[in-house]
Structures are given as structure tokens and as C-alpha cells.
C-alpha positions in Angstrom: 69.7 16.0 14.3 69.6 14.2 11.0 70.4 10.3 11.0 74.3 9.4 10.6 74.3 7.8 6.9 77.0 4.4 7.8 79.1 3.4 5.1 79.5 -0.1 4.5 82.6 -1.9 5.8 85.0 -3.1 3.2 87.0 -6.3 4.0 90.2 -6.6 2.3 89.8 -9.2 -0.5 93.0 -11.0 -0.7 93.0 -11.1 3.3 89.5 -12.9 3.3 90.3 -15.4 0.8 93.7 -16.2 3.0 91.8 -16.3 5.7 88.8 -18.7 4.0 91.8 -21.5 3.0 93.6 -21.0 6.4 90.8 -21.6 8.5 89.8 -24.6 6.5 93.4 -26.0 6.3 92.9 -25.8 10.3 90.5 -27.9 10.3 91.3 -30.5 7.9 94.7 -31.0 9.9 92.9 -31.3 13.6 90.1 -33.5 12.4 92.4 -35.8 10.0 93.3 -38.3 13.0 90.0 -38.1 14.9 88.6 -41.6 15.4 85.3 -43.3 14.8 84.2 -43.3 18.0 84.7 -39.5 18.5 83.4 -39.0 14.4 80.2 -40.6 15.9 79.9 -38.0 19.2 76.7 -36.0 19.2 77.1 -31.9 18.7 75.1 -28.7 19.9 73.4 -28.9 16.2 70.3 -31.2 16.9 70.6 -34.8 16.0 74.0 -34.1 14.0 77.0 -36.2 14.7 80.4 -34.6 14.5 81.0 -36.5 10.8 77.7 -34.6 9.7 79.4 -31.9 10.8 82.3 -31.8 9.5 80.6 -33.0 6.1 78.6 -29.3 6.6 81.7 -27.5 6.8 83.1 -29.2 3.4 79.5 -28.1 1.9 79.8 -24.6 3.4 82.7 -24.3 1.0 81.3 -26.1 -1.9 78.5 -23.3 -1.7 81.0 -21.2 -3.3 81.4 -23.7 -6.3 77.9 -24.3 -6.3 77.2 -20.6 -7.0 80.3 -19.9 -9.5 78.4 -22.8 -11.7 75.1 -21.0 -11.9 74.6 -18.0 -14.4 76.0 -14.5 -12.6 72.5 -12.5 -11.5 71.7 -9.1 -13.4 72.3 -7.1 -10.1 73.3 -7.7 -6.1 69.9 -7.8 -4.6 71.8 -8.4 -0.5 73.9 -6.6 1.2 76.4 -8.5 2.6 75.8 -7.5 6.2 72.0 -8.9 5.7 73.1 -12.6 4.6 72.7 -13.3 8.5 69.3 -13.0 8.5 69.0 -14.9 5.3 70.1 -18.1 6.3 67.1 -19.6 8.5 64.8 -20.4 5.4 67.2 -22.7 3.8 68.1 -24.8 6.9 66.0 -28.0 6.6 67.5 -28.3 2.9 70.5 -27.5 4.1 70.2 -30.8 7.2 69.2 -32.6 4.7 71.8 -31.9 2.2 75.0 -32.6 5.3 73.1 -36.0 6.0 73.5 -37.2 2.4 77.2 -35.9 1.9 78.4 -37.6 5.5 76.6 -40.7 3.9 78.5 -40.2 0.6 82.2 -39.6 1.7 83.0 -42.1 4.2 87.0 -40.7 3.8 86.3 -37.2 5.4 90.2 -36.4 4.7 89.6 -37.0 1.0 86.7 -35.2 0.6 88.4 -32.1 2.4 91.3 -32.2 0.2 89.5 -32.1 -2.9 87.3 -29.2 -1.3 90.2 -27.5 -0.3 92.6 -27.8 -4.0 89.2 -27.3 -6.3 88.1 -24.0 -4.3 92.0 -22.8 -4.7 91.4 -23.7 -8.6 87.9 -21.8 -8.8 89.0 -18.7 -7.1 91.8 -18.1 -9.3 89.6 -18.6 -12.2 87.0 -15.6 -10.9 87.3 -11.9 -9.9 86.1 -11.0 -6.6 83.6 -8.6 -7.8 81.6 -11.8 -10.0 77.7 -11.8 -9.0 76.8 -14.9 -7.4 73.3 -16.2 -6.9 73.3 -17.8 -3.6 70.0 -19.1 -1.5 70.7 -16.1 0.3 70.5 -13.6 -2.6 72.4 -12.0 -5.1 76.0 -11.0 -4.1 79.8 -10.2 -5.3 82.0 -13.3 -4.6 84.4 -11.5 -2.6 81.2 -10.5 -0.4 80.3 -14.3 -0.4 83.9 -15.4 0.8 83.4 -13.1 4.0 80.2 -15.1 4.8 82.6 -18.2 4.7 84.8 -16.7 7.5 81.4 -16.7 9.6 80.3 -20.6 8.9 84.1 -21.6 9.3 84.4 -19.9 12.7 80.6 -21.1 14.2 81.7 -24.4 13.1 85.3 -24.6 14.3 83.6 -23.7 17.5 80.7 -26.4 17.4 83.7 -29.1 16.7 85.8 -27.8 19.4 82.9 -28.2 22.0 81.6 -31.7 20.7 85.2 -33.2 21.1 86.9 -33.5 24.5 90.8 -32.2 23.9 90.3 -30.9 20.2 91.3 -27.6 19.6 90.6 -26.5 15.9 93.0 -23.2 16.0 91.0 -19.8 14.7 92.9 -18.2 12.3 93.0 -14.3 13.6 91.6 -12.6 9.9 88.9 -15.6 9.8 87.3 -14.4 13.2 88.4 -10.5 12.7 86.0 -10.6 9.8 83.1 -13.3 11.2 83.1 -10.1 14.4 82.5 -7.3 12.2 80.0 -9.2 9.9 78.0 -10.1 12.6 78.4 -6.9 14.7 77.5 -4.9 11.1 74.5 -7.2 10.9 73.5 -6.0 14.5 73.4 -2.2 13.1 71.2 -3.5 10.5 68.9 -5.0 12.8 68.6 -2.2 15.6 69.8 1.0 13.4 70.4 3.9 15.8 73.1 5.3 18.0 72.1 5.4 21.9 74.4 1.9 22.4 77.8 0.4 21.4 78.7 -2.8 20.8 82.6 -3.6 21.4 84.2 -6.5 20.5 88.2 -5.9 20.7 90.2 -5.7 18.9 88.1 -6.2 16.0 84.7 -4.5 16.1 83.1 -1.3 17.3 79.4 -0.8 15.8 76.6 1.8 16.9 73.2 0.7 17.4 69.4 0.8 19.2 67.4 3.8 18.8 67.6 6.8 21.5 70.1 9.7 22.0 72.9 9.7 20.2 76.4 10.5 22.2 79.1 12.5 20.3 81.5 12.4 22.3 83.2 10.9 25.4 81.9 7.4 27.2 78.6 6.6 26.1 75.7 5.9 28.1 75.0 2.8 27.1 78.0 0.2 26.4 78.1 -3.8 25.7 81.7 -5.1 25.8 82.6 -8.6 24.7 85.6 -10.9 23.1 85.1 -12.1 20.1 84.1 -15.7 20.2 82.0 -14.8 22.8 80.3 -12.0 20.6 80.1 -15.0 17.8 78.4 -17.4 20.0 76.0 -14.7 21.3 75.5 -13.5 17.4 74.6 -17.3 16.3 72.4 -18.5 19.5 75.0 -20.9 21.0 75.0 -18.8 24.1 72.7 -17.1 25.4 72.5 -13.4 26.8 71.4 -14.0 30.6 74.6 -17.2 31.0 77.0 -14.7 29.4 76.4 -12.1 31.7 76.5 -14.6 34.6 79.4 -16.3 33.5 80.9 -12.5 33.2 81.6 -12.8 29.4 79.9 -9.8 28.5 79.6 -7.0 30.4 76.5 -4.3 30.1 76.3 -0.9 31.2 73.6 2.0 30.7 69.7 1.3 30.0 69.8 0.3 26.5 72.9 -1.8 26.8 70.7 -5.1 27.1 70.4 -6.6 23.8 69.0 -9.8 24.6 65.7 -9.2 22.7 67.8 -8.4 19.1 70.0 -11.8 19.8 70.7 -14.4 17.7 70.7 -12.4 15.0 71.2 -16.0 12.9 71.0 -19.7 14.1 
């Protein structure tokens, strides 16, 4: 039988720009009364506090600015479901980069406000389909914005777990599309159609080489909610403690996926 041709997914641009804003506005309200004390908490992110942190969440917005004020690239050169596995070479720059920006805006709230009002002002400004060059590759803005939904919802969760009693909300369409992008970018990485992924109610993808079901149950099936799927995706949990903890369940011979996990970090 002839491999299945996929189609790309298509995310609804005026739904992932919403969902950019709201998930930011989320978190500018729950961290605008945190104290010094809990600013100065460590997080799962090496040696950063939860001020670098948030600092890296107003940067992972600013990306978008950055980009807009470069010259637009002749062509895209990434598919958006690869950006996840374009993200690791950039990371020291990147550490470095959230150090100098907590050091530089000792009023977190202000800095997030005028994140929050200028990216409102440059998205009106550009179509969706504008070609941006990022330090992942070339890619449509409206492509790029969908990557925000993935860095908004990691980090949401990293804040959430390096403050006792904070709860950043998720807004649903932010962590509808961070699922799919990073169950799309599990296809990519493991093309084939023996196994699927599901991640109600959000994402269904087909992947790992072998037989290919057509119909009923498949053989092989790996079932998960979706900020569980999101941790897994971005190596703040790992495979075996998922399973344990009952998280993630795993049927069939090909269902373990631990050996294509994280697919970034």
C-alpha cells in the first residue's frame, strides 16, 4: 500500500492570535501581586529564578517584534510543525538573553504591559501570511503566533509548579493548539501509521512505522490529556513517571514512545 500523503493542519488565525493575548493577559494578572520572595523561588529551568522566568515569557512575545523588524525572507524555509525541533540550538543565547532582561526591568508588571499593548499595535499593522525570519527559520506570522501558544503554555506550567498556590489559568484555544503542534511534530518525527497518539479533545495524530490499521481499534494506542501530552512533548515529565503515575496509558507493541520523547526541551 502506498504511504498516506498528511495534509498540514491549519489553525484558525484570528483564534490563535486571541488565544496568544489571552494567555498572556493570564499571566500578567496572576503574577502582578507575586512578591519578592516568591519572584526570587528557583524553577524546573536550571538555575532560573521565577523573575527570569517570567522576563522569558515577555521575550517569547517580543520574538514576534523582533522578527516583524527584520526584512521578510524570500521564501518559508520551516514548516511550522518542525519549529520544535528547531529550538535547542538557540538556547544558551536565548538563557542569556532572559538573564539580561530580568536585570533590566525590575517592574515585571510594566514591562508586560508594554509587551502586551505593542504586540496588539504590531499585529494589526501585519497580515498573517508576512514571512518572518526567526532563529528557527523562515515562516508566515500567523504560523509563528501558533508557536507562541506552545512557549505560553510550557511556561504557564513551569510558573505554576515553581509557586505554591499560583494557578496561571490556560486559556482552552492556547493549549488546543500547543497539543496539536506538538502532536503534528510527533508525526514528523516518527512518520508512519502502526500507532496513535490521542490527546482529547484536541488531538488525534498517526505515527511509528509498521502496519497501518484502516479501520476499527488500532493495535497500538497512547492516550493522554493534554497538559500531560505537553509536559511529555517538552521533557518536564518523563515517559516511565507518567505511566506510573497513570497519566498516560499505552496499549499494543508500538504504543511506547519513550525513545521519540521530548521532541523539544
Amino acid at each position: 500500500m502506498p504511504p498516506v500523503k498528511k495534509r498540514a493542519r491549519s489553525y484558525d488565525p484570528a483564534r490563535t492570535r486571541a488565544a496568544v493575548l489571552a494567555q498572556f493577559g493570564n499571566v500578567r494578572e496572576a503574577v502582578r501581586g507575586l512578591t519578592p520572595e516568591q519572584l526570587a523561588r528557583p524553577t524546573r529551568l536550571g538555575d532560573w529564578t521565577v523573575r527570569d522566568l517570567i522576563a522569558h515569557i515577555g521575550m517569547a512575545l517580543t520574538a514576534v517584534h523582533r522578527a516583524l523588524d527584520r526584512p521578510a525572507p524570500p521564501k518559508q524555509d520551516l514548516p511550522v510543525a518542525e519549529w520544535p525541533f528547531a529550538t535547542a540550538a538557540s538556547s544558551a543565547a536565548i538563557a542569556d538573553f532572559t538573564r539580561s532582561l530580568a536585570a533590566d526591568h525590575p517592574d515585571l508588571d510594566a514591562y508586560l504591559a508594554g509587551i502586551e499593548e505593542s504586540l496588539r499595535a504590531r499585529l494589526a499593522e501585519h497580515p498573517g501570511g508576512r514571512l518572518l525570519a526567526t532563529n528557527a527559520g523562515a515562516l508566515p506570522l500567523d504560523d509563528y503566533l501558533v508557536t507562541r501558544t506552545i512557549e505560553l503554555v510550557v511556561h504557564t506550567d513551569d510558573l505554576n509548579a515553581a509557586v505554591p498556590g499560583l494557578q496561571v489559568p490556560y486559556d482552552r484555544q492556547a493549549l488546543a493548539a500547543a497539543t496539536r503542534l506538538l502532536a503534528d511534530a510527533l508525526a514528523v518525527k516518527a512518520p508512519g501509521g502502526s500507532t496513535e497518539v490521542r490527546v482529547p479533545p484536541y488531538a488525534v495524530v498517526q505515527c511509528v512505522e509498521g502496519p497501518r490499521h484502516t479501520r476499527g481499534t488500532p493495535p497500538n494506542v497512547v492516550e493522554t490529556d493534554p497538559l500531560t501530552w505537553v509536559r511529555l512533548a517538552t521533557g518536564r515529565l518523563g515517559w516511565a513517571d507518567a505511566l506510573a503515575e497513570a497519566k498516560v496509558s499505552a496499549s499494543g507493541e508500538r504504543a511506547d514512545i519513550s525513545g521519540l520523547l521530548p521532541l523539544m526541551s
